[in-house]
Structure formats: C-alpha cells, structure tokens
MITI-496685 format. One record per residue (C-alpha): residue number from 0; residue in one letter; x, y, z. Coordinates in Angstrom, 2 decimals. Example, Ala and Ser with C-alpha at 12.3 -4.5 7.8 and 13.67 -1.06 7.14 Angstrom:
// MITI-496685
(node 0, "A", (12.30, -4.50, 7.80)) (node 1, "S", (13.67, -1.06, 7.14)) 
This chain:
// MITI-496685
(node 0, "X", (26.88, 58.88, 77.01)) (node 1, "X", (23.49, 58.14, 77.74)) (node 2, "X", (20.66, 57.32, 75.48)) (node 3, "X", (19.16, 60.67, 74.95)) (node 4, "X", (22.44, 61.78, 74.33)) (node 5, "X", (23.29, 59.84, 71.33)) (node 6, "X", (19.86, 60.14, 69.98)) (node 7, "X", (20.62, 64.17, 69.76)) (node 8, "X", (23.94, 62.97, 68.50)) (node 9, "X", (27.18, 64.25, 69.40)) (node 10, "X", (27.58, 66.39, 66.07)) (node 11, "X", (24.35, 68.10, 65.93)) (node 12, "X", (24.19, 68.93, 69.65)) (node 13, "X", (27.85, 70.78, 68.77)) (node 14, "X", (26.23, 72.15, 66.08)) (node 15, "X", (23.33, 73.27, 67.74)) (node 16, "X", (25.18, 75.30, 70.42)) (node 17, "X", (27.92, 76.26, 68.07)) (node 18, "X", (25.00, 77.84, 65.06)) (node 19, "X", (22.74, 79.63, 67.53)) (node 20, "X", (25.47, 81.33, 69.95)) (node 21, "X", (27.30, 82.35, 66.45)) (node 22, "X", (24.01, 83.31, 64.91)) (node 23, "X", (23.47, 85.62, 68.23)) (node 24, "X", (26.99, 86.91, 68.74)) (node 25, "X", (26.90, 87.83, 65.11)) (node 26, "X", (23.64, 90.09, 65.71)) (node 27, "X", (25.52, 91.52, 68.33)) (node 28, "X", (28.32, 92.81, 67.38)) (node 29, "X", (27.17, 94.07, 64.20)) (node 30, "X", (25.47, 96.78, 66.25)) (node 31, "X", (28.48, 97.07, 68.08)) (node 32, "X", (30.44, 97.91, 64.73)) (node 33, "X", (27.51, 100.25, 63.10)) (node 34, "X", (27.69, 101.70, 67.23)) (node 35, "X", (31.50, 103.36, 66.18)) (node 36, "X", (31.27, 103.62, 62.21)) (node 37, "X", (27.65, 104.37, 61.05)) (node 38, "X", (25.14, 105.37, 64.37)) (node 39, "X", (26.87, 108.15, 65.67)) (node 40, "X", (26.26, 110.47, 61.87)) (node 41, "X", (22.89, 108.59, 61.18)) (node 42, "X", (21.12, 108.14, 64.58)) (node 43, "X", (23.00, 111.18, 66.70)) (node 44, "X", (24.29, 114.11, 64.92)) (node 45, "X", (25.94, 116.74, 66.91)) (node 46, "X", (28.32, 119.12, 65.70)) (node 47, "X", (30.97, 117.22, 68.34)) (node 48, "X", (32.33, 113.65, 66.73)) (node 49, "X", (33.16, 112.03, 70.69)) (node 50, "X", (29.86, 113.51, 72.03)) (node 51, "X", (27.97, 111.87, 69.03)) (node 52, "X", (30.13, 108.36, 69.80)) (node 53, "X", (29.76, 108.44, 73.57)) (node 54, "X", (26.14, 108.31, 72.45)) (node 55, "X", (26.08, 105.76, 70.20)) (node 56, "X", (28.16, 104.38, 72.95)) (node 57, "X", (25.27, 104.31, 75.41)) (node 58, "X", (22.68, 102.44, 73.22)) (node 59, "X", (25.20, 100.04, 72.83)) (node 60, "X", (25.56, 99.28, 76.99)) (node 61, "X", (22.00, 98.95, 77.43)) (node 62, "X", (21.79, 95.69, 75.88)) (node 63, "X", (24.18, 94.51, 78.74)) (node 64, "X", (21.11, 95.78, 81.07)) (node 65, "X", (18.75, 94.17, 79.14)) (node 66, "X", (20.52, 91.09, 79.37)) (node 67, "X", (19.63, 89.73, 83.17)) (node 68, "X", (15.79, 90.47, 82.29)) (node 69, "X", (16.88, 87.91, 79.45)) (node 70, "X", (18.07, 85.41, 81.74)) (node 71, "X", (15.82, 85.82, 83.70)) (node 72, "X", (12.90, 85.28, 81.46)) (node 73, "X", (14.42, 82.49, 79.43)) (node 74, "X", (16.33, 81.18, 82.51)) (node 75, "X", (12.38, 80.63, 84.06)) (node 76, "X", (11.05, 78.65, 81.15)) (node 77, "X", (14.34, 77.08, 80.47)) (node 78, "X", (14.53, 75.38, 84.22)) (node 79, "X", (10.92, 75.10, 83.83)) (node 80, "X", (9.41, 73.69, 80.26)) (node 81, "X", (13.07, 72.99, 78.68)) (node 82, "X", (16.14, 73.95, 77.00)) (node 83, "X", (15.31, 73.54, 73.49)) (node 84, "X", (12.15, 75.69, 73.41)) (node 85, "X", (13.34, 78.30, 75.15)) (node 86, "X", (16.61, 78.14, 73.03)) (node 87, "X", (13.96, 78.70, 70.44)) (node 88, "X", (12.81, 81.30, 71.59)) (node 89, "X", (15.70, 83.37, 72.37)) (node 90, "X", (17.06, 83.18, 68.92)) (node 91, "X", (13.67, 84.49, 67.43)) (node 92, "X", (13.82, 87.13, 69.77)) (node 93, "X", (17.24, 88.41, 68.76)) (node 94, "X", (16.51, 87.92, 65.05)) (node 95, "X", (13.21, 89.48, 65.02)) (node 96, "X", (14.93, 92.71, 66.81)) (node 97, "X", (18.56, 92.46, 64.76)) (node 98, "X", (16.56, 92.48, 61.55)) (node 99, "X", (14.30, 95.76, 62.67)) (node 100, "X", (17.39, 97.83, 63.40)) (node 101, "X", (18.19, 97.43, 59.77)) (node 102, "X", (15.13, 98.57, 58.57)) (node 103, "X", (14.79, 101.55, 61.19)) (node 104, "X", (14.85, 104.76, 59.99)) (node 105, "X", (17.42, 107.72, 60.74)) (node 106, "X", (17.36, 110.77, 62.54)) (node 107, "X", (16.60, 112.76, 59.26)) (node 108, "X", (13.77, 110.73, 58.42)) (node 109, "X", (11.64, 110.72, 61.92)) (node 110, "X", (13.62, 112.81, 64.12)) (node 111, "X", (13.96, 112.09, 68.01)) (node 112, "X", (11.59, 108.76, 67.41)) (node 113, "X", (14.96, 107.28, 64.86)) (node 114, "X", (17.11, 106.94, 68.34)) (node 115, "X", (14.62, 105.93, 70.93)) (node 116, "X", (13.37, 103.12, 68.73)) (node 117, "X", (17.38, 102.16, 68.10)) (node 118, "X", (17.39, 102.00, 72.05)) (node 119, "X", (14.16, 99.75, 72.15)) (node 120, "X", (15.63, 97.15, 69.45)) (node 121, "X", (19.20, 97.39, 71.10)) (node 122, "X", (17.13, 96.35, 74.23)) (node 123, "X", (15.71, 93.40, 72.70)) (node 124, "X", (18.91, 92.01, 71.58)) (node 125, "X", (20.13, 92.05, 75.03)) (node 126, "X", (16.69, 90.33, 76.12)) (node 127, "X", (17.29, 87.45, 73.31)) (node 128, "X", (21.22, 86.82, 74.11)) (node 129, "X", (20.18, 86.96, 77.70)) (node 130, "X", (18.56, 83.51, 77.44)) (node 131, "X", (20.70, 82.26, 74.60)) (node 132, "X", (24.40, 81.89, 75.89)) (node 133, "X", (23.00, 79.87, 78.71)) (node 134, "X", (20.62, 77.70, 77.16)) (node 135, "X", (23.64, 76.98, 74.86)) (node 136, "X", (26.01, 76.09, 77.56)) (node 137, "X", (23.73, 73.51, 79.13)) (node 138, "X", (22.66, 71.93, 76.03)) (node 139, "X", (26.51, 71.23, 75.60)) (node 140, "X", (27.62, 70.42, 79.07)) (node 141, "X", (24.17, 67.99, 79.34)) (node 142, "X", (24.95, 66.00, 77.07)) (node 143, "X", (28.66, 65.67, 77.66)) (node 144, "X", (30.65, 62.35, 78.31)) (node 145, "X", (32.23, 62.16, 81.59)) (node 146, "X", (35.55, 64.15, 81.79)) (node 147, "X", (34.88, 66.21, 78.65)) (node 148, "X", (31.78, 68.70, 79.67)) (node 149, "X", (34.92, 71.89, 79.29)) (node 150, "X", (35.45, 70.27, 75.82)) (node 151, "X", (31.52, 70.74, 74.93)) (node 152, "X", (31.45, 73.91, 76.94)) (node 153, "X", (33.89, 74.95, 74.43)) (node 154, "X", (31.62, 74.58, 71.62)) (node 155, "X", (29.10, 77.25, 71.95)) (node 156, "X", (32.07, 79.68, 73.50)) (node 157, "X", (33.19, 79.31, 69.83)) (node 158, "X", (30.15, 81.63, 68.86)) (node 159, "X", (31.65, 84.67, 69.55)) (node 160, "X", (35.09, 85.10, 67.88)) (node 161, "X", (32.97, 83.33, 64.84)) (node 162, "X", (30.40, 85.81, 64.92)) (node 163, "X", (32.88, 88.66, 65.77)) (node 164, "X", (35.01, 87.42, 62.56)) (node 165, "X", (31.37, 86.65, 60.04)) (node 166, "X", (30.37, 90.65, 61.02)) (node 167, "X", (33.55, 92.42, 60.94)) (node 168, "X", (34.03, 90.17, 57.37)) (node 169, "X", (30.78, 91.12, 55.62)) (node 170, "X", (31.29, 95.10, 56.96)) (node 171, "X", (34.86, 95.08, 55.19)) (node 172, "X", (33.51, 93.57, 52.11)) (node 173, "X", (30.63, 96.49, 52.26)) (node 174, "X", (33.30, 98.79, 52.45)) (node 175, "X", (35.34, 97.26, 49.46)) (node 176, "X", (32.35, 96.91, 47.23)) (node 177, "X", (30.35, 100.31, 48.26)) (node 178, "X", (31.78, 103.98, 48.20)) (node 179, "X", (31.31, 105.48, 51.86)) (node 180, "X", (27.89, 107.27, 50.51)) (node 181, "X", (26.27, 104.14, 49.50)) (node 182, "X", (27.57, 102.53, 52.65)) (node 183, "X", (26.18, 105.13, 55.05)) (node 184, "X", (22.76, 105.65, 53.16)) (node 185, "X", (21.98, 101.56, 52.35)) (node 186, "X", (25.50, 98.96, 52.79)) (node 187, "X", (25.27, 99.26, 56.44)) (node 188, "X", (21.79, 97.78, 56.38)) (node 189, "X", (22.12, 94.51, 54.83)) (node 190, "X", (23.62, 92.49, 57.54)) (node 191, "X", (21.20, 93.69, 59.91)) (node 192, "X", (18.16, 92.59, 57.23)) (node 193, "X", (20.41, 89.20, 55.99)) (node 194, "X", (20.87, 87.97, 59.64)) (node 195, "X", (17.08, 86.51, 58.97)) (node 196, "X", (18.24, 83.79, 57.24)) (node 197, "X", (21.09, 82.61, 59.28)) (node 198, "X", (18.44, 82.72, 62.12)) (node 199, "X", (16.41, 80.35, 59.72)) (node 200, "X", (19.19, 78.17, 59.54)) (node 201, "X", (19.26, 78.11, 63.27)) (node 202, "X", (16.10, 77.51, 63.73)) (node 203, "X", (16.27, 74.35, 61.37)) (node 204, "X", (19.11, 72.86, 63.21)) (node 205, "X", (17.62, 73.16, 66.85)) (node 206, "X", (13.82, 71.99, 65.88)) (node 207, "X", (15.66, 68.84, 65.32)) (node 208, "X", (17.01, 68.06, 69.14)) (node 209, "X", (15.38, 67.13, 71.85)) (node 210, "X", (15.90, 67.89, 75.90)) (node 211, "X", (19.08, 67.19, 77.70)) (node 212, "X", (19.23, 64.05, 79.81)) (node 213, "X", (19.50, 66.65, 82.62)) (node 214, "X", (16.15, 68.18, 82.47)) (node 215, "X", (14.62, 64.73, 81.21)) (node 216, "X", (15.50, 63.47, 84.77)) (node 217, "X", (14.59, 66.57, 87.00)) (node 218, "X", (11.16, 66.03, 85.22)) (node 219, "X", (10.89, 62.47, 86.25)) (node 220, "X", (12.10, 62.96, 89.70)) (node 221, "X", (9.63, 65.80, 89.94)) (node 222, "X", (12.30, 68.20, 90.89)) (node 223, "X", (11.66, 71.26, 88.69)) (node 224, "X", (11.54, 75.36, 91.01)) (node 225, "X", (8.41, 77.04, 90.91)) (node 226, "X", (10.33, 79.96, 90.53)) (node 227, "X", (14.06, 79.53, 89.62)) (node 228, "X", (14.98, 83.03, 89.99)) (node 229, "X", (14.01, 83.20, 93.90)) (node 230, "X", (15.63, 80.33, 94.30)) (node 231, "X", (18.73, 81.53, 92.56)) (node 232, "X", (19.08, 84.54, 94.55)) (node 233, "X", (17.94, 82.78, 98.19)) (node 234, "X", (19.66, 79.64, 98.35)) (node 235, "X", (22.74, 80.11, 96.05)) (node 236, "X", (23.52, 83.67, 96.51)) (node 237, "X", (27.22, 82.49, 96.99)) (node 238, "X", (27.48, 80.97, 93.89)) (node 239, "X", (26.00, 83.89, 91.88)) (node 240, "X", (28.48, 86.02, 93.65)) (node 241, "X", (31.10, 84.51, 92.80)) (node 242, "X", (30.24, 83.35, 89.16)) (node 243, "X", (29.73, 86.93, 88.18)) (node 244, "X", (32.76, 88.39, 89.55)) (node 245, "X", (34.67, 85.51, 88.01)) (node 246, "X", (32.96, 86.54, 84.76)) (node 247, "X", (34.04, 90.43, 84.93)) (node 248, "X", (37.62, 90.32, 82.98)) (node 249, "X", (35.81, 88.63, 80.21)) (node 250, "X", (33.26, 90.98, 79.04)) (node 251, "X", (35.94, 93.89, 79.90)) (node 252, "X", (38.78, 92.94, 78.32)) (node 253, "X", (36.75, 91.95, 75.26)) (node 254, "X", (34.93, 95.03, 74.72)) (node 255, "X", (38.21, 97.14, 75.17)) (node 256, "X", (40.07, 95.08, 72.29)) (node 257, "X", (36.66, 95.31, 70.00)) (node 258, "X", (34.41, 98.94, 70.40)) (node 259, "X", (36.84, 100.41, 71.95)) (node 260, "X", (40.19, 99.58, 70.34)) (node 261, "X", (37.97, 100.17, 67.21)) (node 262, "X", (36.74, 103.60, 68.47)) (node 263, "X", (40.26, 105.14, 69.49)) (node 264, "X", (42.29, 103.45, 67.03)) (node 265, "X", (40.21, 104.85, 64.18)) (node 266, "X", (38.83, 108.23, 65.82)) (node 267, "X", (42.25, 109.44, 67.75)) (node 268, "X", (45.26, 107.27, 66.29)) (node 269, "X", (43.71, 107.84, 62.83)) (node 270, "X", (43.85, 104.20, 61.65)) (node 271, "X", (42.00, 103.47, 58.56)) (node 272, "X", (38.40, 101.58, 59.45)) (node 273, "X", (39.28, 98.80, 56.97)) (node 274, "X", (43.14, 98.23, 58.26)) (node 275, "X", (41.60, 98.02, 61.69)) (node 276, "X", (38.73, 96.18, 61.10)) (node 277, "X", (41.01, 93.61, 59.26)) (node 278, "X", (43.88, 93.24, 61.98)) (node 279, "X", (40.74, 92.61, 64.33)) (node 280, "X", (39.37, 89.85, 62.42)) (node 281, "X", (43.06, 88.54, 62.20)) (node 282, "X", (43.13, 88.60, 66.47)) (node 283, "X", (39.82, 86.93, 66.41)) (node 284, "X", (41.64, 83.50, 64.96)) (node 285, "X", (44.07, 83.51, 67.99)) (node 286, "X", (40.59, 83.89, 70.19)) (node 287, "X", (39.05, 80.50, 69.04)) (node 288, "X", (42.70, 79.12, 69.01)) (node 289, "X", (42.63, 80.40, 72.86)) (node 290, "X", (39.58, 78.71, 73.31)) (node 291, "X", (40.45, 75.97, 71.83)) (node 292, "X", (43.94, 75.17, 74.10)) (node 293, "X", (41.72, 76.19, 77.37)) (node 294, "X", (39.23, 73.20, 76.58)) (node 295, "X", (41.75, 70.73, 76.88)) (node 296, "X", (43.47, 72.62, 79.72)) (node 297, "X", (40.18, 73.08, 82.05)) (node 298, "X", (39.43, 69.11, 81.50)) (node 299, "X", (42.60, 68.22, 82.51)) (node 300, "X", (43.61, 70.67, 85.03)) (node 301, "X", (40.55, 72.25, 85.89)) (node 302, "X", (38.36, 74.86, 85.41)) (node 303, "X", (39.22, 77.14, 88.29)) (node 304, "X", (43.11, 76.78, 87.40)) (node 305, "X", (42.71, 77.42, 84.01)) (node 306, "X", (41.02, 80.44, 84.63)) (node 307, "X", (42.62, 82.01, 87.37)) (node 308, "X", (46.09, 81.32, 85.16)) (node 309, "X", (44.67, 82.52, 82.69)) (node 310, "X", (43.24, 86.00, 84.02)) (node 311, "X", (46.48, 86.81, 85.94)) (node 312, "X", (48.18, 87.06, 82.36)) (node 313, "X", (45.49, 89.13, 81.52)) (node 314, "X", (46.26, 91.33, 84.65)) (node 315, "X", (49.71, 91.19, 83.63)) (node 316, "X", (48.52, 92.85, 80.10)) (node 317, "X", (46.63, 95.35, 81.46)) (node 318, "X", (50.11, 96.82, 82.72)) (node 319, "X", (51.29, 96.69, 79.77)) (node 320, "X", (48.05, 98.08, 77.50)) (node 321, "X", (49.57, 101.57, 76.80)) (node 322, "X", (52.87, 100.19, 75.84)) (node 323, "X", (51.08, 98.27, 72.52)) (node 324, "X", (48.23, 100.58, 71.88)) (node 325, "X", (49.73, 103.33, 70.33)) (node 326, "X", (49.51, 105.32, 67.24)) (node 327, "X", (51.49, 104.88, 64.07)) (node 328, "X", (52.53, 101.26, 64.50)) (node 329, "X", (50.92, 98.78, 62.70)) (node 330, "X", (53.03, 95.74, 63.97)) (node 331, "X", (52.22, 97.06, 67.85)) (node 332, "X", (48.34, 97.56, 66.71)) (node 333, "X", (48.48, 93.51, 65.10)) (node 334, "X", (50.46, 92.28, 68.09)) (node 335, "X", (48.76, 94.26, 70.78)) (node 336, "X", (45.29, 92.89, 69.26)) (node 337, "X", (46.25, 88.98, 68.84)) (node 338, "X", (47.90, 88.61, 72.16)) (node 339, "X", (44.69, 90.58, 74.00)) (node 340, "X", (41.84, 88.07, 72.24)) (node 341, "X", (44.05, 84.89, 72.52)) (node 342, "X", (44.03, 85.81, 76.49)) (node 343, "X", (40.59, 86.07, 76.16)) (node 344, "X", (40.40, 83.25, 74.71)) (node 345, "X", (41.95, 81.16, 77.35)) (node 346, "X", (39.52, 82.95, 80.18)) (node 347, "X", (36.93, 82.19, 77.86)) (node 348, "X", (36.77, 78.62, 76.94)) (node 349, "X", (36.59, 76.99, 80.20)) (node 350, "X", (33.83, 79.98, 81.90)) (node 351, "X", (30.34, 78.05, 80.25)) (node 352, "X", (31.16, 75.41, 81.72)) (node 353, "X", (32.66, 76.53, 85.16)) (node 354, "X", (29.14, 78.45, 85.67)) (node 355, "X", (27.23, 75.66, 84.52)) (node 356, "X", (28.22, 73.00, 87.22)) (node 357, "X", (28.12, 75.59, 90.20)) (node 358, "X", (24.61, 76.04, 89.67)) (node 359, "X", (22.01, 72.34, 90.47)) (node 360, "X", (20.18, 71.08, 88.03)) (node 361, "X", (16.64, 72.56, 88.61)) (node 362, "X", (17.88, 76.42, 88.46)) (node 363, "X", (21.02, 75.48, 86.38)) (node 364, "X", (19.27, 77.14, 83.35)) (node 365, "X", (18.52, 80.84, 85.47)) (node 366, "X", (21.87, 81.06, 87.53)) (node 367, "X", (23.94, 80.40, 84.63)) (node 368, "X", (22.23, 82.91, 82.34)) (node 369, "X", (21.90, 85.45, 85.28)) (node 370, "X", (25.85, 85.18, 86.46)) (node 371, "X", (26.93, 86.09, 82.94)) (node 372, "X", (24.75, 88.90, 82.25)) (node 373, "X", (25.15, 90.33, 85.71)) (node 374, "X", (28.79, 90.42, 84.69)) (node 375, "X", (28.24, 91.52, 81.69)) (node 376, "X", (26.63, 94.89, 83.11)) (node 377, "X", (29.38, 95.78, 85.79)) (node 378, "X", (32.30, 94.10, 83.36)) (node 379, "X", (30.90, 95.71, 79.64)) (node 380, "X", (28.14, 97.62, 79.64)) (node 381, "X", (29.83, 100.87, 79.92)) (node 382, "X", (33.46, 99.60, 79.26)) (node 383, "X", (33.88, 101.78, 75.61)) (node 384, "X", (32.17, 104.37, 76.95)) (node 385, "X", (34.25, 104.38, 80.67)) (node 386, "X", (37.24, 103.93, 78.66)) (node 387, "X", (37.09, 106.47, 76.66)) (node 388, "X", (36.29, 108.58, 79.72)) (node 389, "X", (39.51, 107.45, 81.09)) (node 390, "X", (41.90, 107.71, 77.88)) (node 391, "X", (40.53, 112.05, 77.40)) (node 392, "X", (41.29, 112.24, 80.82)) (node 393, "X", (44.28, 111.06, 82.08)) (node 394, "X", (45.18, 108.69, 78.80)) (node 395, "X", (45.36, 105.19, 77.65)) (node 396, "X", (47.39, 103.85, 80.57)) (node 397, "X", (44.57, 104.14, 82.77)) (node 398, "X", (42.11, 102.26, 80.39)) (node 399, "X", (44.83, 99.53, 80.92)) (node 400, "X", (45.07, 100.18, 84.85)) (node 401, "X", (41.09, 99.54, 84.73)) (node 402, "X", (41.40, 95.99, 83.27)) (node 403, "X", (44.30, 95.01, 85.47)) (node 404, "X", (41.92, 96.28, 88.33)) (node 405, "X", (38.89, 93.70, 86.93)) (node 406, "X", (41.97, 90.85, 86.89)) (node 407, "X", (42.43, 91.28, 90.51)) (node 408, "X", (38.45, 90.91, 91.01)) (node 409, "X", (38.14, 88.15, 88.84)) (node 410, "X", (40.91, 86.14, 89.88)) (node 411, "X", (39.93, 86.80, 94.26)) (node 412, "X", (36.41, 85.81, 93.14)) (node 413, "X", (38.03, 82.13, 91.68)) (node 414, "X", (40.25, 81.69, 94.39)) (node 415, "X", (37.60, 82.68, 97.14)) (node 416, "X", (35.27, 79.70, 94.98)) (node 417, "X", (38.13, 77.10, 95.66)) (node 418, "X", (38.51, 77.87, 99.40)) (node 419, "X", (34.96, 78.79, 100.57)) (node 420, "X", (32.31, 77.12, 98.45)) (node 421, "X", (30.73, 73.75, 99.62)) (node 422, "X", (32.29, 70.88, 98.83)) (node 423, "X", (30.21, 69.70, 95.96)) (node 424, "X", (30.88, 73.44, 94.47)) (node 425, "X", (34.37, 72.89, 94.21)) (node 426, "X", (34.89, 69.78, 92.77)) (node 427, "X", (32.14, 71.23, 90.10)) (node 428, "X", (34.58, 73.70, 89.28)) (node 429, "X", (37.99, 72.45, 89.61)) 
C-alpha cells in the first residue's frame, strides 16, 4: 500500500466510505418509505388512494433525474480539486435537503406550495447522492492493495442495505411507540430532522483523510481534464455505455423488492406496514451477506463474471416473481424478499468497483458517478411507479417479466464489455 495510503489508514478510509454512503442511503430511503406510508395523505390528497401513491410515486423518481446533474457537478470538482472535498460536499448537500423535508409543511398548511417544495428537496437529495456514491467508490478502490480493490469496493456498497435496515428500523420503532395520529401529524418527522447529526458524524470522520494516491499523482503529473464531463462523453462513450446498462438490474430489482414490494404488499395484498416493514429489514441482512460473498468472488474470479453470474439468477427470478409475491403467505412474502436482496447483493458488491477501473484516472471521479446515475434513471426512477402500471394492468407477472427483461440488458452489456472493450478495459474489469 503506498504511503498516502497508510497515512489515511486502512480502517478509517473503510470507515469513511462505509459512514457517508450509509449516512446518504439512509436519507434516501427514508423518503422512499414516507413516499408509500405518510406523503401520499399529507402532501397529495385525492379522494383515490393509487392516484394519491402514483404521485407520491413521482417525487420519489425525480431524485433519480437529479442524480446525473449530481455527478456531474461533484464528478467536475471531484476529478478536478479532489475526492475528499467534494465528498464533503455532497454529504452537506443531502443533509441540508433530508433535514428540510422534515420540517416542510403539508398540503393543509400551504396548499399547492407543500408538494412543489417536497419536489425541490427530493431534487436535492438526488443532486447530493449524485456525487456521493462515486466519490465513495474511489476513495475505497484508491487506496486499495493490489488484488483487493472489489474487497474495498465492497465497503461503501455496504451503505445501502445499512441505511435501508437504520430507516426502515427507526420507522417501525415510530410505529411501536406512536399511535398512527401522532405518527402522521409529528413521528414521521424525526428521522428526517435527526439525520443532522449522523451527517455530523460524517462529516467528523472524512475532515480527517486526505486525497487518494490516485489524484495525488494525476496532480503531479499534471494530468487533471479541464472539463471531465466532455471528456467522459467524447472519448469514453463506450465505456459509459456499457457501465450504465450493466448498472440497470441493480437499481430495478432493488426498487421493486423495497417501494414497490412495500406499496403492493401493504396497499393490495393487505399486509400490515409493520409485518412488512420488518420481513424487509430481515432481507436486507442477506443483502450485505450478498455483498459480502461477491467481494471475495469478483477478486478472485472477476468482476465481469461475478456479475454477469450473478444477474442471470436474477433473470432467472424475474420468471419466477409472481410465483413468491402473493397475498396471504407470510413464508412466500419472507422467502420471496431474502432471496430477491441477497441477489442483489451479489450484483451489487462487485459494480463500484467494476465502474471504477473502466473509467482513467483524470475523469474516473465523473464517469463513475455519471454511469450509475444514468442507470439509475432508465433502471429506477420510475420502476414503483411502472410497476404498478404493469401489476393494475395485466398483473404481477409482468412486473416480474420487466426485471427479467433488464437481466437480459444488463448481462449483453457485461458480455459485450469482455469482447469489445480495449484491452486495458477488460483486464480492468475482469
């Protein structure tokens, strides 16, 4: 490891990618959970209960849009002045907007203003997470030994089931603790408003690193992109291509086993909020554990293999979504859930650090950031809401057909990487 390296120190460059993608996941997806159980009554009342989630729905994907101006605007100052003050950065921005949803009014209160200004501060979160996951990534992968950058990729990929299992824990203690009054008019606003001190804490840890050995040498070799983005999307349009349709059966399958398994199950199987919101937490274990195995795997087999493994499993899955899914069986609901995130898991793990090494050095930072949120948009920004076009329409099979159709993207995307990216590309990812 080289000198910078161990003067960061292995455990609090872990840390550091583990706290703030946690710290930003967790802001996430608490909107995503107040999105099915609180916004539609308080934000968009309308005498129909789908019409009122569909729009709820809607604020919800437009973080996924915001997310590539994100990248883009972190990915410029990240390539360009570093990763750890633009890492900076992004957290503040996602804190600063997380903790103004929770003090935002309601429809009753100020009207037509309550949801356009729930739209604005959905928008910033996407804008903050846009130039966090990346930033993350690299700061793990940078410092990484030889033959264990998937191992540190792994780290900050750990974020999300944690923050996934820290919000969906603090909303069933709410519910526990508060009757559904007191939860509608105040309980659902105290993670939003408490999220300021975890971002505190996240602030603390990365004020203490400094920059990667990556960027310390593109600085001394005088190698930094006026502008990364241009250079992104001129000379490595192949590798942006291909990194966001490898991406696609991530966000998909992800937001189909959390808003919108959450959604259906509780809106149209009748599943109690709290049972559901429980077994989810429960599948969220068997995500990091999936995580977990596919660090080891991708070192030792490869990224690319892993993956592609991986998402024809998930393919496989989508076949079978409407067999599991189903009302009035628990066991199906818990089984159904666990095996969906712990394939996740496993496409997961290895993707941070896949992206990372397809992308050089001087626009590492911007391609990263701007093949995951471009994948984001076409792979989760209107999943719950697409999905629950598909399951009034023609039923839950089809939401299953649509992942198994992402699969088959995904998975051509990896293979076309092995066989028709340069050289250098390939070994990167395999």
């Amino acid at each position: 490891m080289t000198e910078v390296s161990s003067r960061n120190g292995t455990r609090r460059i872990l840390l550091a990618s583990l706290t703030g993608t946690t710290i930003e996941f967790f802001d996430f997806y608490i909107y995503g959970t107040a999105a099915v159980l609180v916004f539609p009554k308080l934000f968009f009342p309308a005498a129909d209960q789908t019409t009122a989630i569909l729009e709820s729905l809607a604020t919800f994907a437009l973080a996924f849009f915001a997310r590539p101006v994100g990248a883009a605007l972190f990915g410029h100052f990240g390539d360009r002045i570093g990763r750890k003050s633009t890492l900076i950065a992004a957290l503040m921005t996602m804190g600063t907007s997380t903790v103004a949803i929770g003090l935002l009014p309601g429809y009753r209160s100020i009207g037509i203003a309550a949801p356009l200004l729930l739209a604005l501060l959905r928008f910033g979160q996407g804008v903050g997470l846009g130039g966090e996951w990346g930033g993350a990534v690299l700061l793990a992968t940078e410092n990484a030994p030889p033959g264990k950058k998937a191992w540190y990729g792994m780290f900050p990929q750990f974020g999300a089931p944690l923050g996934f299992i820290f919000s969906t824990g603090i909303f069933l203690i709410l519910g526990n603790l508060m009757s559904d009054e007191q939860f509608m008019n105040f309980g659902w606003r105290i993670p939003f408003v408490a999220s300021a001190l975890l971002v505190w804490v996240g602030l603390y840890v990365r004020l203490k690193l400094i920059e990667t050995p990556d960027f310390l040498k593109i600085i001394e070799n005088d190698e930094r992109v006026r502008l990364p983005i241009i250079d992104v999307f001129t000379k490595h349009t192949k590798a942006l291509f291909l990194g966001t349709f490898a991406s696609i059966t991530n966000f998909l399958l992800f937001y189909l086993m959390t808003v919108f398994a959450l959604s259906w199950g509780t809106a149209i199987f009748h599943y109690g909020h709290g049972g559901f919101l429980g077994a989810q937490a429960v599948s969220m274990l068997f995500f990091a554990i999936g995580i977990l195995i596919a660090g080891r795997l991708a070192d030792r087999y490869g990224r690319g293999n892993t993956m592609i493994v991986a998402t024809i499993a998930v393919f496989i899955f989508g076949l079978l979504f409407s067999q599991l899914f189903i009302p009035g069986s628990w066991t199906l609901i818990v089984i159904f859930l666990i095996l969906g995130m712990f394939l996740m898991g496993l496409t997961y793990g290895p993707l941070g650090t896949a992206l990372a090494e397809i992308f050089p050095i001087p626009v590492r930072y911007t391609g990263t950031s701007l093949a995951f949120t471009l994948a984001g948009i076409l792979g989760a920004s209107l999943t719950p809401y697409l999905a629950t076009k598909l399951a009034e329409a023609y039923g839950v099979r089809y939401v299953g057909y649509y992942l198994a159709s992402a699969a088959i993207l995904s998975v051509a995307a990896l293979l076309m990487a092995r066989s028709s990216m340069s050289d250098h590309a390939v070994d990167e990812i395999n």
